[in-house]
C-alpha positions as protocol buffer text, in pm:
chain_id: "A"
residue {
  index: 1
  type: UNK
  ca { x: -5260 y: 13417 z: 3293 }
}
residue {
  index: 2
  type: UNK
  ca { x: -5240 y: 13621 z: 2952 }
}
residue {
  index: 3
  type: UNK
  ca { x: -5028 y: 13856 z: 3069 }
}
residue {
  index: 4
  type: UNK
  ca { x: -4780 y: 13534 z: 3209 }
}
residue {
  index: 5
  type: UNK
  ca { x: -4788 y: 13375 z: 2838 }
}
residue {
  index: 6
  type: UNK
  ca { x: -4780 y: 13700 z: 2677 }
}
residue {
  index: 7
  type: UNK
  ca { x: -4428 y: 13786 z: 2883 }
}
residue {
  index: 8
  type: UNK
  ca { x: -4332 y: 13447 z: 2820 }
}
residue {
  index: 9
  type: UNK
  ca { x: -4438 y: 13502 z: 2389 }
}
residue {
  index: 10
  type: UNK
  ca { x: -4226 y: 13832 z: 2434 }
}
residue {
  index: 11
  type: UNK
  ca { x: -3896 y: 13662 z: 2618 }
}
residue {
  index: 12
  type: UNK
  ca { x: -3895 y: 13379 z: 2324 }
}
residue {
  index: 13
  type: UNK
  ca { x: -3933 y: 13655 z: 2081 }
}
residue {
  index: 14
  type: UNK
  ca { x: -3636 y: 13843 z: 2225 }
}
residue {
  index: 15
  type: UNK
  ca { x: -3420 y: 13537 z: 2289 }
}
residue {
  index: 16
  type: UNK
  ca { x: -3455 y: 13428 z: 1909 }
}
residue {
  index: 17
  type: UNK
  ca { x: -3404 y: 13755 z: 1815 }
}
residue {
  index: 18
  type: UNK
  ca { x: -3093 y: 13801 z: 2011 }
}
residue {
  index: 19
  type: UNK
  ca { x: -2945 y: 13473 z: 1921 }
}
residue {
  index: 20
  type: UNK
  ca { x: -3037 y: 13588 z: 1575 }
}
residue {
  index: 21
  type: UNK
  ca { x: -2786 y: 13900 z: 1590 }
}
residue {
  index: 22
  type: UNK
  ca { x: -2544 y: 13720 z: 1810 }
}
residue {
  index: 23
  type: UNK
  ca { x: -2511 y: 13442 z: 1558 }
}
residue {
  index: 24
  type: UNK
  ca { x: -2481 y: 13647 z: 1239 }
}
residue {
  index: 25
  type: UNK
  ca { x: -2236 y: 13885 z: 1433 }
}
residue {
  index: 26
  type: UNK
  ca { x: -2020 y: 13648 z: 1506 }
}
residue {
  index: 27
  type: UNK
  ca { x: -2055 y: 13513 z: 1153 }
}
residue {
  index: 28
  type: UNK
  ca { x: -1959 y: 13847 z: 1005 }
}
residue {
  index: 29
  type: UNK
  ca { x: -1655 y: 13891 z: 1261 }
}
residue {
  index: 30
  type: UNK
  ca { x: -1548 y: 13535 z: 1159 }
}
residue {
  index: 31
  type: UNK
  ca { x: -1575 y: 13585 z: 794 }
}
residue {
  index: 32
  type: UNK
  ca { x: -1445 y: 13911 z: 813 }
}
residue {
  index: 33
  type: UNK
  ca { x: -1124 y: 13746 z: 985 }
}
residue {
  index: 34
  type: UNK
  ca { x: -1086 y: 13520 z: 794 }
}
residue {
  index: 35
  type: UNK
  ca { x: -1083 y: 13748 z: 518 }
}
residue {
  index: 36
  type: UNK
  ca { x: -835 y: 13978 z: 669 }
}
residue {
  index: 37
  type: UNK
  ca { x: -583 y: 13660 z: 695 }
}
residue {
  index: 38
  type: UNK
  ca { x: -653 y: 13577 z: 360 }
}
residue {
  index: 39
  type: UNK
  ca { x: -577 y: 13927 z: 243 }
}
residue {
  index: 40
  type: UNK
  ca { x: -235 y: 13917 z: 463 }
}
residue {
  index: 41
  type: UNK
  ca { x: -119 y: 13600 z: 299 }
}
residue {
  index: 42
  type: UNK
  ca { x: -233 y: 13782 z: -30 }
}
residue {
  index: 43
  type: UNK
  ca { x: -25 y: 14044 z: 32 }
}
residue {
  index: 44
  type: UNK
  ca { x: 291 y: 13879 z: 134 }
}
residue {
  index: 45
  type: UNK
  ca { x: 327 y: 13671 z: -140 }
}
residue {
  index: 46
  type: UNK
  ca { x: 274 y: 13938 z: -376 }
}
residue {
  index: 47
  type: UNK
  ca { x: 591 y: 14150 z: -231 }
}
residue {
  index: 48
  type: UNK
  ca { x: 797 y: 13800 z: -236 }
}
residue {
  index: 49
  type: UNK
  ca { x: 718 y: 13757 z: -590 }
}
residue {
  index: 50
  type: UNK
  ca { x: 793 y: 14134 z: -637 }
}
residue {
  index: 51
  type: UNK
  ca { x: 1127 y: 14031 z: -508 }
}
residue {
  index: 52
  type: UNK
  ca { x: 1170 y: 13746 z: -697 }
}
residue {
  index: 53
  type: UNK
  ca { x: 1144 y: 13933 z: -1034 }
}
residue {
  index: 54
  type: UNK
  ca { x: 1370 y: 14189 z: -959 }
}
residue {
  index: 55
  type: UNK
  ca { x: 1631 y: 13964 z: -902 }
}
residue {
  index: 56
  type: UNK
  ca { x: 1524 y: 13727 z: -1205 }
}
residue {
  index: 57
  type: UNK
  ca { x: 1535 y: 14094 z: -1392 }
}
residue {
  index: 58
  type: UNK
  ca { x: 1926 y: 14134 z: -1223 }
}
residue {
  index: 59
  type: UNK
  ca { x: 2002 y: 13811 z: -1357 }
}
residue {
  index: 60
  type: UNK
  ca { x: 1861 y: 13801 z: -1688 }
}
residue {
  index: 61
  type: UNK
  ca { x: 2034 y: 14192 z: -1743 }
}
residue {
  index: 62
  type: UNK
  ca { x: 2399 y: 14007 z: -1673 }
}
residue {
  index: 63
  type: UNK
  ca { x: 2330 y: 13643 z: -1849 }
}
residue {
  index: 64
  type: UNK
  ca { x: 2247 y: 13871 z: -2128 }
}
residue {
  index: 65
  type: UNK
  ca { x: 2553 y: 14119 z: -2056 }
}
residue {
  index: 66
  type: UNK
  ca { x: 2785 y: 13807 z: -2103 }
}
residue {
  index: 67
  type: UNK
  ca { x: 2665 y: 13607 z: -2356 }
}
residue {
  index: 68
  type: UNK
  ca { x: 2855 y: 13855 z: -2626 }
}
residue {
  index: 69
  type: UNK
  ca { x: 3247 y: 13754 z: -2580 }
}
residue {
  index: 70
  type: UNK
  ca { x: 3496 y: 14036 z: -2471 }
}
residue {
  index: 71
  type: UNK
  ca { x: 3612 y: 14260 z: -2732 }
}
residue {
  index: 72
  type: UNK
  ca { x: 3344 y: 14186 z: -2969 }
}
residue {
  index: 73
  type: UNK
  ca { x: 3067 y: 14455 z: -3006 }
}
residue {
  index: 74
  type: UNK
  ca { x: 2698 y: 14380 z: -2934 }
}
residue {
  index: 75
  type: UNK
  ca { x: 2404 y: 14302 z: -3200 }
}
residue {
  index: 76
  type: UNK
  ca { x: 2189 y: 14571 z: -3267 }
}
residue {
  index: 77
  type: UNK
  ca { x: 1905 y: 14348 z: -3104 }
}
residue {
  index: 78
  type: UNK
  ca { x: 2129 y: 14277 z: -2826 }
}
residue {
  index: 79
  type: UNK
  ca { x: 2221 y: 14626 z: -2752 }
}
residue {
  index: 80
  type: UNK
  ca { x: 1886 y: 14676 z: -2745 }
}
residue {
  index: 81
  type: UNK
  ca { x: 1800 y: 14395 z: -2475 }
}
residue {
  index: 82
  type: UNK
  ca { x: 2037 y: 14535 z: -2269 }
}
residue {
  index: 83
  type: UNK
  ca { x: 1959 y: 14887 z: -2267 }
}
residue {
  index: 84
  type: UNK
  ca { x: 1604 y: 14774 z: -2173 }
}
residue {
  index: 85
  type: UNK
  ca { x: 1700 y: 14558 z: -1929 }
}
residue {
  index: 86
  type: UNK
  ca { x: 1962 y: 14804 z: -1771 }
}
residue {
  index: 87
  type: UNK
  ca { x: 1667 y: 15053 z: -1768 }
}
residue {
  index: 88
  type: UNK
  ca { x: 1402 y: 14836 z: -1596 }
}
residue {
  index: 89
  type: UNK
  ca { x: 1674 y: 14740 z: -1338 }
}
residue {
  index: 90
  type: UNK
  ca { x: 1784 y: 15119 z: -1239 }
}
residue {
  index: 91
  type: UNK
  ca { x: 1404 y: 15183 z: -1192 }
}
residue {
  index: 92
  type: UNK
  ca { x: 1289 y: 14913 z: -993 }
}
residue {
  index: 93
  type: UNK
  ca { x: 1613 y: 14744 z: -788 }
}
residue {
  index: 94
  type: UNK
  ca { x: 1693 y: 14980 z: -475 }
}
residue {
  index: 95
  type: UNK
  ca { x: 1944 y: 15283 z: -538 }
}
residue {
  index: 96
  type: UNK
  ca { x: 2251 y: 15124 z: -333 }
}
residue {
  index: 97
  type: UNK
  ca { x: 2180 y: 14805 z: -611 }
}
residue {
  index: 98
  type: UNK
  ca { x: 2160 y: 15014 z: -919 }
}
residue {
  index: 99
  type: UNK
  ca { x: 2471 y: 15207 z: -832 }
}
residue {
  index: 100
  type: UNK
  ca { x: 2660 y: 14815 z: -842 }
}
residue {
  index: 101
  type: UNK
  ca { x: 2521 y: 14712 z: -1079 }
}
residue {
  index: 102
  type: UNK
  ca { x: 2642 y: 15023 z: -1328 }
}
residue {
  index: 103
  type: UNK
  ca { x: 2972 y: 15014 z: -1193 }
}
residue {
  index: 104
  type: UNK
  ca { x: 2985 y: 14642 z: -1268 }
}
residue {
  index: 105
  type: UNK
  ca { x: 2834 y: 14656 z: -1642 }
}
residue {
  index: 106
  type: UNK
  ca { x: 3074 y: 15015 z: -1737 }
}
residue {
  index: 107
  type: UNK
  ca { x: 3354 y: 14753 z: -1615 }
}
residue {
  index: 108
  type: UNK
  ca { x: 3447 y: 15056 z: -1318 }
}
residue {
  index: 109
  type: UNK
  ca { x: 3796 y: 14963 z: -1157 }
}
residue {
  index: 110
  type: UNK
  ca { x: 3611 y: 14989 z: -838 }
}
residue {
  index: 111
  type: UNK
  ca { x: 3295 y: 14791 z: -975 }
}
residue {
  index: 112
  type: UNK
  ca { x: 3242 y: 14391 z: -819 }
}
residue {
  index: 113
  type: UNK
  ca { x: 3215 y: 14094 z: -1024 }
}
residue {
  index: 114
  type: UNK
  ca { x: 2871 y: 14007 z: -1102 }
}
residue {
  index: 115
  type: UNK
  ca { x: 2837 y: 13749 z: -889 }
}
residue {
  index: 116
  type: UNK
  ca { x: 2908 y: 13963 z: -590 }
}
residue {
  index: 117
  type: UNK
  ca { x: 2678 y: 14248 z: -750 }
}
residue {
  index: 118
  type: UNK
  ca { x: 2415 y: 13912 z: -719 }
}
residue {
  index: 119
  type: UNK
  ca { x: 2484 y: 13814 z: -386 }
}
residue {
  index: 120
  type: UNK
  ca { x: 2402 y: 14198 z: -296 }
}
residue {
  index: 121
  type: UNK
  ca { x: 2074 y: 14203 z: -442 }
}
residue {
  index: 122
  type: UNK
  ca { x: 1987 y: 13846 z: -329 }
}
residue {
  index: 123
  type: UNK
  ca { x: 2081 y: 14022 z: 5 }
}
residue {
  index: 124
  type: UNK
  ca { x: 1891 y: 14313 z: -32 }
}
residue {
  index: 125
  type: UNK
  ca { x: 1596 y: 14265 z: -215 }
}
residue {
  index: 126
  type: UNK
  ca { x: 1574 y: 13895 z: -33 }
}
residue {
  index: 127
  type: UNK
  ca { x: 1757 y: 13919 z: 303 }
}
residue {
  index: 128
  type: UNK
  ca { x: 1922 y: 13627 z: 247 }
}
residue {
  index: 129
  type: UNK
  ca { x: 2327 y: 13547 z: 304 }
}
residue {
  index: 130
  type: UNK
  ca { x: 2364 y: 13199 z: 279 }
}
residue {
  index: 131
  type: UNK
  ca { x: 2527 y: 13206 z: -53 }
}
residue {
  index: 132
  type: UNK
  ca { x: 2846 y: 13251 z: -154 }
}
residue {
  index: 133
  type: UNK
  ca { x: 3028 y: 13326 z: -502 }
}
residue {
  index: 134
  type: UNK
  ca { x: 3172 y: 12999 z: -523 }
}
residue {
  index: 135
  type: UNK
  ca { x: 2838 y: 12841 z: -449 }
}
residue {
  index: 136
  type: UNK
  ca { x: 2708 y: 12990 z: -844 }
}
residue {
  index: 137
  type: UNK
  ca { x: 2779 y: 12832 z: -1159 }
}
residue {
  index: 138
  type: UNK
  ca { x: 2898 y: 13031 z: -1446 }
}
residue {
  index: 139
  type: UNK
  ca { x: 2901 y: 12837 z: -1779 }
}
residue {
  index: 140
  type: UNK
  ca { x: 3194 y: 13027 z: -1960 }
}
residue {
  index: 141
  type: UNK
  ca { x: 3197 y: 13054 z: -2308 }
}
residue {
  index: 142
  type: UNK
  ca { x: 3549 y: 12838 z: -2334 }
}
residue {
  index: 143
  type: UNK
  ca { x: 3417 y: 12557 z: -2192 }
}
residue {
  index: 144
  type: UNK
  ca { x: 3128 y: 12573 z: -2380 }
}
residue {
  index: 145
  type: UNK
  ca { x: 3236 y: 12311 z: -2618 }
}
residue {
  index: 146
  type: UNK
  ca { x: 3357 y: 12035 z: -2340 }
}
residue {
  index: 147
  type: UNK
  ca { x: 3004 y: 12096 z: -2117 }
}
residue {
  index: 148
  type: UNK
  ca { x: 3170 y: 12186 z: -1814 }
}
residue {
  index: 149
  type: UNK
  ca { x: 3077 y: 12417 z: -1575 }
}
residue {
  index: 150
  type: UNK
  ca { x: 3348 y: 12701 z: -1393 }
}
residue {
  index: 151
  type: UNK
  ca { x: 3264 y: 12735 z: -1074 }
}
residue {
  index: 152
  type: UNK
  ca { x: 3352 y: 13112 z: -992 }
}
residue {
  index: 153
  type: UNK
  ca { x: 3598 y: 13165 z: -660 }
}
């Protein structure tokens, strides 16, 4: 009779302790999952907003390239701005990108407009080819004064 409720004191024991491990390993693998998922998501939208600023950093180089006219020589500040931003772009945007984008800023005969150079990084760095030149808006200095956008074709 002992020996009966000692085997039966020593099968609880086991059981609990069991459903002890089983319990906090599955807890673990769970929260470890969960984690991992977590860390995934993490990771992804760091590399899209990665993305994101080298393009801002493409568009804020040429906004900057164009707001001084034609013909008319850049502010020392300005200059400045540019060469930083030029910089920052030919270290960071991928080498087919940074090739365009220096053809299009020394005004090459065989460079693209900006807003194709644009289109090329929102394709490359984004993967995206929805948009078209016409589709961006390009406030031009002429029309400044009447508030009326040009939309390029």
């Amino acid at each position: 009779m002992i020996q009966l409720l000692q085997s039966l004191f020593t099968g609880a024991v086991g059981g609990a302790a069991v459903a002890f491990l089983a319990k906090t390993w599955i807890e673990t693998r769970l929260a470890a999952s969960i984690k991992h998922e977590y860390d995934k998501q993490l990771e992804q939208y760091k590399k899209e907003l990665d993305k994101r600023q080298k393009v801002e950093l493409l568009a804020e180089l040429f906004a900057e390239w164009i707001a001084t006219p034609p013909g008319t020589p850049p502010s020392p500040d300005q200059r400045l701005r540019l060469n930083k931003l030029s910089f920052a772009a030919s270290l960071w945007l991928p080498p087919d990108l940074v090739v365009e984008v220096g053809k299009t800023l020394q005004l090459s005969p065989d460079g693209k407009s900006l807003f194709d150079v644009l289109l090329l990084a929102r394709k490359e760095i984004a993967g995206d080819e929805s948009v078209k030149a016409g589709n961006i808006t390009f406030w031009g200095a002429n029309l400044e004064l009447k508030g009326q956008p040009i939309i390029q074709k």
